[in-house]
C-alpha positions in Angstrom: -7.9 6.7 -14.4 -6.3 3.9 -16.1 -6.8 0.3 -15.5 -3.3 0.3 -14.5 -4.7 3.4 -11.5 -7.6 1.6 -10.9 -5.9 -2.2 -9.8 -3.0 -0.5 -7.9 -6.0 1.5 -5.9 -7.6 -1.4 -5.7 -4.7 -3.5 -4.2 -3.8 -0.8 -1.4 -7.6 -0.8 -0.3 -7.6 -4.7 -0.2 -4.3 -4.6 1.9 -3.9 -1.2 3.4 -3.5 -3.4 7.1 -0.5 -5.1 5.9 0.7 -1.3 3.7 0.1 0.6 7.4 1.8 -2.7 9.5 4.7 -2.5 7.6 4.9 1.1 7.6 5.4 0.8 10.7 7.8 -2.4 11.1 10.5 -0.4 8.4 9.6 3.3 8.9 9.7 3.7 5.3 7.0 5.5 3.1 8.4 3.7 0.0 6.7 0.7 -1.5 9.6 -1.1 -2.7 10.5 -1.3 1.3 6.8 -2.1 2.1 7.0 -5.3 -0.6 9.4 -6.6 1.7 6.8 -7.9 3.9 6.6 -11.4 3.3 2.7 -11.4 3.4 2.4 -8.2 1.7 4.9 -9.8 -1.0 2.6 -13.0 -1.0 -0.4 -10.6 -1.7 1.1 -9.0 -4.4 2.2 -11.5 -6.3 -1.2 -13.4 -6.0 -3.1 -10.3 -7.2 -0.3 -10.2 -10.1 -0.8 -14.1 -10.7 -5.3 -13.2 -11.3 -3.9 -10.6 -14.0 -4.4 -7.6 -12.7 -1.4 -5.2 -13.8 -0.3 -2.6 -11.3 1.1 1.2 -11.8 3.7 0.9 -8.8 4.3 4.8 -9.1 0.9 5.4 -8.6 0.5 2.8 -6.1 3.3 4.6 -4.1 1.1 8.1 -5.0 -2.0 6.2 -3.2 0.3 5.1 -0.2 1.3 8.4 0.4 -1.9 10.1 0.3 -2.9 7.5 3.0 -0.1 7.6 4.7 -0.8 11.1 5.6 -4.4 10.2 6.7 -3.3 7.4 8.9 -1.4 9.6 10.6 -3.8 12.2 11.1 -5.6 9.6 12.7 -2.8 8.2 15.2 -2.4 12.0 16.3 -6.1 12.4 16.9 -5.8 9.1 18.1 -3.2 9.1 20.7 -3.7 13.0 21.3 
């Protein structure tokens, strides 16, 4: 895993509320869509700002793999 892997994993853990909240607000899987959640956006750019250098296609790899445990849970969830 690069360092690149590594902050762009580390970003979605440290905002995976705001990654699932927006999911949900533009029922898009794609993180361009997600970034245009103004406190997402905010987050982003602050993480940016520290140094830390993301790998947005990975980042969007990492969303989708949770994506498809989040919804696992909802079905178990609301089942």
């Amino acid at each position: 895993m690069t360092t690149l892997e590594f902050n762009a994993k580390v970003f979605l853990m440290e905002n995976e509320d705001l990654f699932f909240d927006s999911y949900l607000e533009c029922k898009s899987k794609h993180v361009n869509r997600l970034l245009e959640n103004e406190k997402l956006f905010i987050k982003l750019c602050l993480y940016l700002q520290k140094g830390n250098l993301i790998d947005f296609a990975y980042l969007q790899k990492c969303f989708n793999d949770s994506l498809v445990e989040f919804k696992k849970d909802m079905k178990h969830y609301f089942a």
